[in-house]
VORO-975473 format. One record per residue (C-alpha): chain; y, x, z; residue number from 0; residue in one letter. Coordinates in nm, 2 decimals. Layout:
VORO-975473
PT  zavo       Y       X       Z  nugu  kelum
PT     A       Y       X       Z   NUM      A
...
//
This chain:
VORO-975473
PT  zavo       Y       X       Z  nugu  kelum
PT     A   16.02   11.52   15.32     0      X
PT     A   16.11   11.47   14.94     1      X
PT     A   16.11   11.10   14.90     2      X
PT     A   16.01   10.91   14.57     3      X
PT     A   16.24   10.65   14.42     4      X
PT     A   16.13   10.30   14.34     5      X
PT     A   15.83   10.19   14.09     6      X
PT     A   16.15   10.06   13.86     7      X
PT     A   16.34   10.36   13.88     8      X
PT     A   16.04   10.56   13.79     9      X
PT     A   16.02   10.31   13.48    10      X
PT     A   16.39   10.35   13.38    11      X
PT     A   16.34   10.72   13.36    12      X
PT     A   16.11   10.68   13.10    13      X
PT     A   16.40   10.58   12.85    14      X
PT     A   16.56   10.91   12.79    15      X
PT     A   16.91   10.84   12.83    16      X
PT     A   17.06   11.10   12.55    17      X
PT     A   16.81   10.85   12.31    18      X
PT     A   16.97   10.53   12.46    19      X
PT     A   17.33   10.66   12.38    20      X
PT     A   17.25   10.73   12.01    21      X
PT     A   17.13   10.43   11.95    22      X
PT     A   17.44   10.28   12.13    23      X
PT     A   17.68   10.47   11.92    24      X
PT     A   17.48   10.41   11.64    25      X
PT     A   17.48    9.97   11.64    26      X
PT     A   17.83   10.03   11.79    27      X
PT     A   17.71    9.77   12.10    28      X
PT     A   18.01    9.88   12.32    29      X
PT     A   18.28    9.88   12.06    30      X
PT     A   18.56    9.67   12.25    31      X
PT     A   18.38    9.72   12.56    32      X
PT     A   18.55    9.71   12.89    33      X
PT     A   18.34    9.80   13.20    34      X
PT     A   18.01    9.70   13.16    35      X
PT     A   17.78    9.93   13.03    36      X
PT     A   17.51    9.87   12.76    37      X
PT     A   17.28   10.10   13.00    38      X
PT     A   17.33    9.81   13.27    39      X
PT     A   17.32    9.51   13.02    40      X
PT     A   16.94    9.67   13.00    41      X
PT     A   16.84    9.75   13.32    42      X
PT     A   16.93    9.39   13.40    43      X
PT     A   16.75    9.21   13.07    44      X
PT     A   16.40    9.46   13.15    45      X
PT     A   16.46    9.33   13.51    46      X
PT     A   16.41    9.00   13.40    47      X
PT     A   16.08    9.07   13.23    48      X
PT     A   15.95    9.29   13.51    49      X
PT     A   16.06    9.04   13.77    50      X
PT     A   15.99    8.72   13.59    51      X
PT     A   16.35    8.60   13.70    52      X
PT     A   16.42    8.24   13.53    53      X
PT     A   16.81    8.28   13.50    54      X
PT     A   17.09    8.46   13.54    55      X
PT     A   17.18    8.40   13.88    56      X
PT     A   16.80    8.56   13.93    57      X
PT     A   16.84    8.88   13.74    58      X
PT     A   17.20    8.93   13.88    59      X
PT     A   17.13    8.82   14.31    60      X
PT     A   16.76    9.03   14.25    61      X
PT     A   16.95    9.29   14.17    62      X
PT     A   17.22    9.30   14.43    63      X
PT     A   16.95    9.28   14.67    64      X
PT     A   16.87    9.62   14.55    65      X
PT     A   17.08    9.76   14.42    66      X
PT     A   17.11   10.06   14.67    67      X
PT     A   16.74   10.15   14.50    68      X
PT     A   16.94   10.13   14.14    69      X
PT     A   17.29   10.34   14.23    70      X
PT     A   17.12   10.72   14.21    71      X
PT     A   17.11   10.68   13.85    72      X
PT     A   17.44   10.51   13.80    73      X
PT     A   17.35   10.14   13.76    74      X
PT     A   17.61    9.85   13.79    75      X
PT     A   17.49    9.51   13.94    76      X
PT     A   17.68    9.28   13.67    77      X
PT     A   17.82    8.92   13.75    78      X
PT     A   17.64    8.67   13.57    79      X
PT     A   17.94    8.61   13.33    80      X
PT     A   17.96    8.93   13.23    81      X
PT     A   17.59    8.93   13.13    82      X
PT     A   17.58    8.62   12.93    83      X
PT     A   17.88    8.73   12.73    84      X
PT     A   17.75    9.05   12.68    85      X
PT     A   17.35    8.86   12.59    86      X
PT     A   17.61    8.67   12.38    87      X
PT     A   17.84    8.93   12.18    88      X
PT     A   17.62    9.25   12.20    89      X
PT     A   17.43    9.30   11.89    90      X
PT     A   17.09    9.26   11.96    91      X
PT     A   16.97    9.57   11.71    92      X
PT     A   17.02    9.80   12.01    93      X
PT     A   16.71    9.65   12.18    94      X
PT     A   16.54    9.68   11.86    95      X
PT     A   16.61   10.04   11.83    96      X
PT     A   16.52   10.06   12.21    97      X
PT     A   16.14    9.93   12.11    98      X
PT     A   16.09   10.15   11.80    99      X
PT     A   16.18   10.47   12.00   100      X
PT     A   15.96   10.35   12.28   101      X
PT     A   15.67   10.28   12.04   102      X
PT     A   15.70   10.65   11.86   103      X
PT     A   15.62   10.77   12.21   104      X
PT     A   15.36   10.53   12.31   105      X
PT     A   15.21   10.61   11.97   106      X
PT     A   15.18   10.98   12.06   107      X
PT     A   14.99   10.87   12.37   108      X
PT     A   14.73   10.66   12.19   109      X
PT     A   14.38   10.83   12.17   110      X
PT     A   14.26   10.93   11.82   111      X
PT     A   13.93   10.74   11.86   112      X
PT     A   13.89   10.45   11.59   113      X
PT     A   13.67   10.13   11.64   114      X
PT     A   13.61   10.18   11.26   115      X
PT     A   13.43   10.49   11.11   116      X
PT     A   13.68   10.49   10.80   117      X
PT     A   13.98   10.66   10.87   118      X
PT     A   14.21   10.47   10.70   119      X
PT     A   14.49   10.28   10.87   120      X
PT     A   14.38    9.91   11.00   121      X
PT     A   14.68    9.67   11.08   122      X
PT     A   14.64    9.28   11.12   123      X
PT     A   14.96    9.05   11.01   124      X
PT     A   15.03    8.72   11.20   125      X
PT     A   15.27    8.49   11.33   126      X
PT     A   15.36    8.28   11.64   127      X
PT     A   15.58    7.98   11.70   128      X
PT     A   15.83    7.90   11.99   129      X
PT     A   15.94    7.62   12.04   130      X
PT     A   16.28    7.53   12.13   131      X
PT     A   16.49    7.22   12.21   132      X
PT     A   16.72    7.13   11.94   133      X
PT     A   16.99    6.97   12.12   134      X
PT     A   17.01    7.33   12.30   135      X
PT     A   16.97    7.55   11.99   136      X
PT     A   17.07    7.35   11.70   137      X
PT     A   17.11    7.71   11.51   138      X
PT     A   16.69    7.68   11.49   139      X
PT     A   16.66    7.37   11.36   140      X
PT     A   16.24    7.34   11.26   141      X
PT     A   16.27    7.01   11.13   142      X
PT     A   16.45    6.67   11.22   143      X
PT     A   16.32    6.67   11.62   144      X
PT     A   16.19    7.03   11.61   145      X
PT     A   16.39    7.36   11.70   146      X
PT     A   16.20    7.71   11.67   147      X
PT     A   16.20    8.03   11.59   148      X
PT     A   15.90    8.25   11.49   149      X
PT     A   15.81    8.62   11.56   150      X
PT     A   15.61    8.78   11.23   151      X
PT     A   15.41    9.08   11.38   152      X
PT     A   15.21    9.38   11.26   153      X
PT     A   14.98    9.47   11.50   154      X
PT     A   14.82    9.83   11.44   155      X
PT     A   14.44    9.85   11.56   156      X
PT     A   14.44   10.19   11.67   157      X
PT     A   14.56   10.12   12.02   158      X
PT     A   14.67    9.77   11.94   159      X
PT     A   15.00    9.82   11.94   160      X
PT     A   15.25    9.58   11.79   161      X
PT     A   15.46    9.85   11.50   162      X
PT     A   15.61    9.60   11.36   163      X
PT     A   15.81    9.28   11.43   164      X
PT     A   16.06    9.03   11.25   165      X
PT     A   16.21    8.75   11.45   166      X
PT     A   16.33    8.44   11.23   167      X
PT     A   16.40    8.10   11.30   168      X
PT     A   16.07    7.87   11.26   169      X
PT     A   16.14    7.77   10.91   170      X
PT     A   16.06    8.07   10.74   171      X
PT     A   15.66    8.17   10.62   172      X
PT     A   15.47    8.43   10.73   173      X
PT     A   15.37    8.48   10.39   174      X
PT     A   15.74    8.57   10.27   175      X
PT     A   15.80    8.83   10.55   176      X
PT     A   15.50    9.04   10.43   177      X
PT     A   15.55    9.01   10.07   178      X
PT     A   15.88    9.24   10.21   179      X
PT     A   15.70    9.50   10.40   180      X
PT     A   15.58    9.81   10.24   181      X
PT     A   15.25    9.96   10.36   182      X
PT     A   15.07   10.34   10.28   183      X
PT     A   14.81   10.34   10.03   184      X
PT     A   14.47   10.34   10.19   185      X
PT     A   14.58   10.09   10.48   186      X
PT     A   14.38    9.82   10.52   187      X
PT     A   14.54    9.47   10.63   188      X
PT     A   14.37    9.18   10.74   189      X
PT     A   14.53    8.83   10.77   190      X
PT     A   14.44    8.46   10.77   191      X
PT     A   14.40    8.20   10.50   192      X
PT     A   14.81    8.14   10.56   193      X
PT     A   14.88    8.48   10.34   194      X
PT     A   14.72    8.38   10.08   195      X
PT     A   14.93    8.44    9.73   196      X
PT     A   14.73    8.62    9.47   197      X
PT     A   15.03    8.79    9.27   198      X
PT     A   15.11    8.96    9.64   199      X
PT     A   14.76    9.04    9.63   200      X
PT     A   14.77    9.26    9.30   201      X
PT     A   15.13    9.40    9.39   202      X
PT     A   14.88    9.55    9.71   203      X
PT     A   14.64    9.65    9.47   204      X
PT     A   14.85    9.83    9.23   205      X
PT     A   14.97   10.04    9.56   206      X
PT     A   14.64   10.14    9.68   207      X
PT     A   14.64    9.88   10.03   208      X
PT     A   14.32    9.70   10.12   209      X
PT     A   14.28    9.33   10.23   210      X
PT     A   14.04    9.11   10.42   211      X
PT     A   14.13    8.75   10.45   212      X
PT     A   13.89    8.46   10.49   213      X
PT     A   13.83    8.26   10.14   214      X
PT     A   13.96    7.91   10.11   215      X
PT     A   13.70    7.62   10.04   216      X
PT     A   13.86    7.47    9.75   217      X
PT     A   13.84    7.84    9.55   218      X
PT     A   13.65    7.84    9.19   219      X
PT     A   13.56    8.15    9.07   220      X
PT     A   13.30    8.31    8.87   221      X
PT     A   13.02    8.55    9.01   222      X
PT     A   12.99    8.89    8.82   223      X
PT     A   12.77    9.08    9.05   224      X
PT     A   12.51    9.02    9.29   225      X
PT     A   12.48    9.30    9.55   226      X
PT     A   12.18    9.38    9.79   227      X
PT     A   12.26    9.22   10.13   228      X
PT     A   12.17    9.43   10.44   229      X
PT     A   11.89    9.30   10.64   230      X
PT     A   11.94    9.11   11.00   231      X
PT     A   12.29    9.16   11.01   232      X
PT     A   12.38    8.82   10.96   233      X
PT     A   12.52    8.86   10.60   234      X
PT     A   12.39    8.60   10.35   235      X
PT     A   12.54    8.70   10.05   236      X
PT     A   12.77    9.03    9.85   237      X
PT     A   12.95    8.90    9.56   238      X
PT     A   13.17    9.05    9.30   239      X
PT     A   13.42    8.73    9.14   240      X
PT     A   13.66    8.69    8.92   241      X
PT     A   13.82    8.34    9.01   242      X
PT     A   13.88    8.12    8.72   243      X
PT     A   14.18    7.93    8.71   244      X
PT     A   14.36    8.03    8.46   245      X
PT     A   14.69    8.04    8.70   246      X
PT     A   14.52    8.30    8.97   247      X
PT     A   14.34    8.50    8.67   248      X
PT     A   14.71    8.59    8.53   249      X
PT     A   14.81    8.65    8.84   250      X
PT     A   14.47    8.88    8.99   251      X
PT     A   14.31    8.98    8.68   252      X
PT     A   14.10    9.20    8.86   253      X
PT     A   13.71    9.15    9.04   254      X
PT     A   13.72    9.06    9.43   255      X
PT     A   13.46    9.04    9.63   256      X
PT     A   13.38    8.78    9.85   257      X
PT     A   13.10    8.83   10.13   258      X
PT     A   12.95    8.51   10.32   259      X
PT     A   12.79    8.54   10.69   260      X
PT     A   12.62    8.33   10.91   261      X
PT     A   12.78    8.38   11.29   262      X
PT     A   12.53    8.33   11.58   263      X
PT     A   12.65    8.01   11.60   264      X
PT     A   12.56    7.91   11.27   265      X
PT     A   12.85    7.88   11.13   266      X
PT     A   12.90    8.01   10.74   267      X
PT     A   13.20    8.22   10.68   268      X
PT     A   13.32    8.33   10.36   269      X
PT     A   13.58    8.67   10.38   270      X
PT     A   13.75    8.76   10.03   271      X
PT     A   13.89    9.17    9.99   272      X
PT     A   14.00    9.42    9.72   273      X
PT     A   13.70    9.70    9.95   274      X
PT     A   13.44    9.75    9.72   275      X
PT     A   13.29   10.01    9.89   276      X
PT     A   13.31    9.88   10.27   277      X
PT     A   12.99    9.78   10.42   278      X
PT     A   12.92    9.40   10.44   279      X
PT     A   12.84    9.35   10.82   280      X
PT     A   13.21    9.62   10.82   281      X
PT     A   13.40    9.39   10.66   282      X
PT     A   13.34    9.10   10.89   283      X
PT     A   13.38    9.28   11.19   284      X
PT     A   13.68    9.42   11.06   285      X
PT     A   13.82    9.05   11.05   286      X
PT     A   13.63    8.97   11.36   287      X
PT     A   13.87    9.25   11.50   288      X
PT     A   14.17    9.06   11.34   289      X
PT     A   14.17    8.79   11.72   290      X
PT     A   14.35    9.15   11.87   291      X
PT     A   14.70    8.98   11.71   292      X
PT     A   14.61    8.65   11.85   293      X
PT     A   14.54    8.80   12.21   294      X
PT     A   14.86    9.02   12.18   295      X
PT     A   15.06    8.69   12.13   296      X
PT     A   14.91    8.50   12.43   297      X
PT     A   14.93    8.80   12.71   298      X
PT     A   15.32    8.81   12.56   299      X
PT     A   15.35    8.43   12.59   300      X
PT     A   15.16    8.41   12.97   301      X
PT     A   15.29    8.75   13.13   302      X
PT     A   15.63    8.77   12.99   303      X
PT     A   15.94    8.59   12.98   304      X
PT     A   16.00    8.49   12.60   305      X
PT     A   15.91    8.07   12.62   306      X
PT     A   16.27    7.98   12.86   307      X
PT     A   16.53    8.22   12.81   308      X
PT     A   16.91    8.23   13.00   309      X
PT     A   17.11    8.22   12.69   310      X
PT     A   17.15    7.92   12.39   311      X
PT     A   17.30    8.15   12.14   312      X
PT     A   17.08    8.33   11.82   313      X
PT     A   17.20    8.67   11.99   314      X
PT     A   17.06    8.62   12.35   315      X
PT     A   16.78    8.46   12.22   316      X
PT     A   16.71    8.79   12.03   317      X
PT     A   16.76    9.01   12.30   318      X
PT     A   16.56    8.82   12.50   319      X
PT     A   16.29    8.84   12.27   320      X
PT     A   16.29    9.29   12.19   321      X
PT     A   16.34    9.31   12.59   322      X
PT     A   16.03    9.13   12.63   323      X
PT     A   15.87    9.36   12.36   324      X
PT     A   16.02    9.70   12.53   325      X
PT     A   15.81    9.60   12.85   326      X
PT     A   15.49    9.49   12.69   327      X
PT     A   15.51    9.85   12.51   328      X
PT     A   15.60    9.96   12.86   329      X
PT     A   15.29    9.85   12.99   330      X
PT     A   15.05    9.93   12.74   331      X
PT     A   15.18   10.28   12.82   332      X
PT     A   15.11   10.28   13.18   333      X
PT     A   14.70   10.10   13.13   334      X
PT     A   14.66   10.43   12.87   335      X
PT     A   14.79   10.64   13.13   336      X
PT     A   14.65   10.46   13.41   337      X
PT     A   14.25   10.60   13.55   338      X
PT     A   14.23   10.31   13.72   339      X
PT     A   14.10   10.01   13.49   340      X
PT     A   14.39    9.78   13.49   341      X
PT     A   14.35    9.46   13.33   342      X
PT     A   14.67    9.36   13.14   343      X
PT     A   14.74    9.06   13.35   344      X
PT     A   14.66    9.21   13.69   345      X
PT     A   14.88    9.53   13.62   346      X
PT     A   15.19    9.25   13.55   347      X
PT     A   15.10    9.07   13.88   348      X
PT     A   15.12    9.36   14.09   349      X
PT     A   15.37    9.56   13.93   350      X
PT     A   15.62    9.26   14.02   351      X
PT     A   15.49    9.29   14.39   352      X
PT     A   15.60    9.67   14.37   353      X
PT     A   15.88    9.68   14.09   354      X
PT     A   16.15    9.83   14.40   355      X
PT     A   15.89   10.04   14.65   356      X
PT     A   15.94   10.37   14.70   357      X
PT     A   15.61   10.54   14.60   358      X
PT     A   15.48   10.76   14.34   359      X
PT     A   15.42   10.54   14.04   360      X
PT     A   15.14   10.77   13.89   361      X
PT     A   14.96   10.78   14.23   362      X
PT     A   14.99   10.41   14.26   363      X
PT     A   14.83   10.34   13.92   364      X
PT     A   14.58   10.54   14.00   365      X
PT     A   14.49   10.40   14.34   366      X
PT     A   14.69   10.09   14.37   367      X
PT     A   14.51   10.01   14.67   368      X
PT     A   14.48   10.38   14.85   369      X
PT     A   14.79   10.37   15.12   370      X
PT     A   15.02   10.68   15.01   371      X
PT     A   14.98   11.04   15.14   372      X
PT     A   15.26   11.04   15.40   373      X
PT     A   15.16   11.43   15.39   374      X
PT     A   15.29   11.53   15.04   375      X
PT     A   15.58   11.63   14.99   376      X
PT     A   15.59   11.50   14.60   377      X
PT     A   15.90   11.67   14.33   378      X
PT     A   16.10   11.37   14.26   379      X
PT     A   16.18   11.54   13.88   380      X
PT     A   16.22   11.33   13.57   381      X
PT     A   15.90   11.13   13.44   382      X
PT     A   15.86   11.22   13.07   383      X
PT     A   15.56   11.09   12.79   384      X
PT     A   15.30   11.35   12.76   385      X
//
């Protein structure tokens, strides 16, 4: 009988190794190297995401305990040494590339089917802190007691998947890392009251990019236009403004519009865009969609590894950090390609209780709970995006 190989095999398999090798050769991450493969240096840092292991005498022991399920496609158990001076020396830009050739495929997996009815792009922009201790990593210094470092994410809605993503340390804005980025004309973004800058808001303009943000109480402005609210939708009024300090007019000089709801809990909100044409009750569900980022951030901050990490320096921090990425991205591929209705917690949970079984990990995700078909004589071929 053909015999499957482990769940974590099965994972590994889907990280093309011809790709992994280019992007090798091209951060030159095993320039000087003697011994210890870049392969193994991630096999053992996704271990530690899959696995939840706390150090590096976890990833190294887990994986001598099974490493007989790993030698078939040429892995090395590393001593923990070797690891944290590789986490240490190894530019992290590999694991970057890693998570941007993973996302290309993911993104071909996404369905086509938009929350929205306009089909232009929808991303939201956002930021998270970690904290760190200072006396451990003076390097991110927040302020005098503080030490952090921030991740600045993209997150596109179709699929809400994360397409973009600058680590920093904690001192730098959000607001600077977007005025940075480029974005196609006709995407819309949508952001909190954090981003607000009115000269980055004209350079988005000028390139055809949309914006929803929520307006700031202290804004003065002058109403142009009164449009006809839609009825029982919650939406109390449809302005067109131009604001009127003279500071904001040089740098906007154009109209805005600025729509004002009433949630069901009676609370007034007040969004600001550069949509004209978007429906009212569209543009604050648009924004309403916007909480996706914040969810992103706490499934990555309670299912994965990136609040304690085994390494003090920038660079293992860093790796750390994309590794953690690479398996989120990982999973969000499995609950697409998953029948079974995984919740993104429960599939981490369970994965971990099955990361080195030998069973067929598209059966399993299917029927987690279905015993396996001691009958079949499965192909044990290459898994491959589809």
């Amino acid at each position: 009988m053909t015999r499957f190989c482990s769940i974590f095999n099965q994972l590994l398999q889907l990280f093309p190794r011809y790709e992994f090798q280019k992007a090798v050769l091209e951060t030159k991450a095993e320039r000087h190297a003697r011994g210890f493969a870049s392969w193994d240096q991630f096999i053992a840092m996704l271990f530690c995401q899959l696995a939840d292991a706390a150090s590096l005498r976890e990833i190294c022991g887990g994986l001598a305990s099974c490493e007989g399920r790993l030698a078939h496609i040429g892995a090395k158990v590393p001593a923990r040494a070797t690891l944290g001076y590789a986490n240490r020396h190894r530019p992290w830009q590999l694991f970057e590339k890693i998570f941007y050739q993973l996302l290309e495929r993911v993104q071909a997996t996404t369905p086509a089917k938009r929350k929205f009815r306009f089909k232009n792009k929808l991303l939201s922009l956002d930021g998270t802190h970690l904290g760190l201790c200072i006396e451990l990593y003076p390097w991110a210094r927040y302020s005098r007691r503080k030490g952090a470092i921030k991740l600045h994410m993209t997150l596109d809605h179709q699929g809400y998947l994360p397409v973009m993503m600058v680590i920093t340390t904690g001192d730098k804005s959000e607001l600077a890392i977007a005025r940075r980025q480029q974005y196609e004309p006709g995407t819309t973004l949508t952001f909190d009251r954090g981003y607000i800058d009115f000269k980055w808001f004209n350079r988005l303009n000028e390139s055809g990019v949309l914006f929803i943000t929520r307006l700031k109480s202290i804004a003065r402005y002058e109403v142009v236009e009164e449009r006809t609210v839609p009825q029982n939708r919650g939406v109390l009024s449809d302005r067109l403004v131009r604001f009127s300090a003279q500071q904001t007019k040089r740098r906007y000089p154009n109209l805005l519009r600025i729509v004002t709801i009433r949630t069901a809990e009676g609370e007034e909100l007040s969004f600001l865009t550069n949509h004209l044409q978007l429906g009212a009750s569209t543009v604050a569900n648009v924004y309403k969609d916007r909480w996706q980022i914040e969810s992103f951030f706490k499934m990555l901050k309670q299912n994965l590894r990136i609040k304690t990490f085994i390494g003090t320096t920038a660079n293992a921090v860093w790796i750390q950090i994309w590794t953690a990425l690479i398996a989120m991205l990982l999973l969000k591929y499995l609950q697409l390609k998953a029948r079974a209705n995984w919740s993104f917690s429960n599939l981490v949970y369970f994965l971990r209780m099955n990361l080195f079984v030998y069973r067929d990990l598209w059966q399993w995700l299917d029927e987690p709970y279905t015993p396996p078909d001691l009958a079949v004589q499965p192909s044990q071929g290459t898994l491959a995006f589809n």
